[in-house]
C-alpha positions, -999 to 999 in steps of 0.1 A, spaced: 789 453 319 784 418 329 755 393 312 737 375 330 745 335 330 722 317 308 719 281 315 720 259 290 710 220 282 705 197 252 671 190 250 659 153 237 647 168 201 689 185 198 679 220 206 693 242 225 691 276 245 660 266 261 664 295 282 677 318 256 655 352 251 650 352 212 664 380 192 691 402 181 709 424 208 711 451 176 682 472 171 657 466 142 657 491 115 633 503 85 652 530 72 690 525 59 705 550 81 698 538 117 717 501 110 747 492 127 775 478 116 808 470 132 842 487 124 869 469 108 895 483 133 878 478 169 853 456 157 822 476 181 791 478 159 781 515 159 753 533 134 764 542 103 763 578 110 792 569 135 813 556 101 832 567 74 854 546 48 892 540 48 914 517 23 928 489 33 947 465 14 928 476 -19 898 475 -5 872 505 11 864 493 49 841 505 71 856 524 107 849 548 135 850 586 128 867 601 138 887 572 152 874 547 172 890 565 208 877 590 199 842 579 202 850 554 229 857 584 252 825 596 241 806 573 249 827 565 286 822 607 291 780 601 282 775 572 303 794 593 331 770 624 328 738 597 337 
């Protein structure tokens, strides 16, 4: 999946992205559930549904259930089926 080339310049008053659509390319949420956030293995952002907690080093991190090819092959056998 290839972006599109944004063109870029520094404008006289130091901005810039002139071009740049404004935003977040992660979906806005009001309820807790439906946030993203990305996996300390693979690093993909996926909803929190998609998560589960693992130690590492002494601390609780955030990864893919029920691993992260696991749900890559998923998601490569749903965007197949379209």
């Amino acid at each position: 999946m290839a972006k599109a080339e944004t063109k870029t310049a520094i404008v006289a008053d130091g901005l810039r992205y002139k071009a740049k659509a404004s935003g977040s390319p992660f979906r806005a949420s009001a309820s807790f559930s439906g946030a993203t956030m990305s996996c300390f293995l693979c690093g993909k952002h996926r909803v929190r549904s998609q998560m589960r907690t693992r130690q590492f080093l002494g601390k609780s991190q955030t990864v893919c259930a029920p691993s992260c090819k696991a749900l890559e092959e998923a998601e490569a056998a749903e965007a197949a089926s379209e």
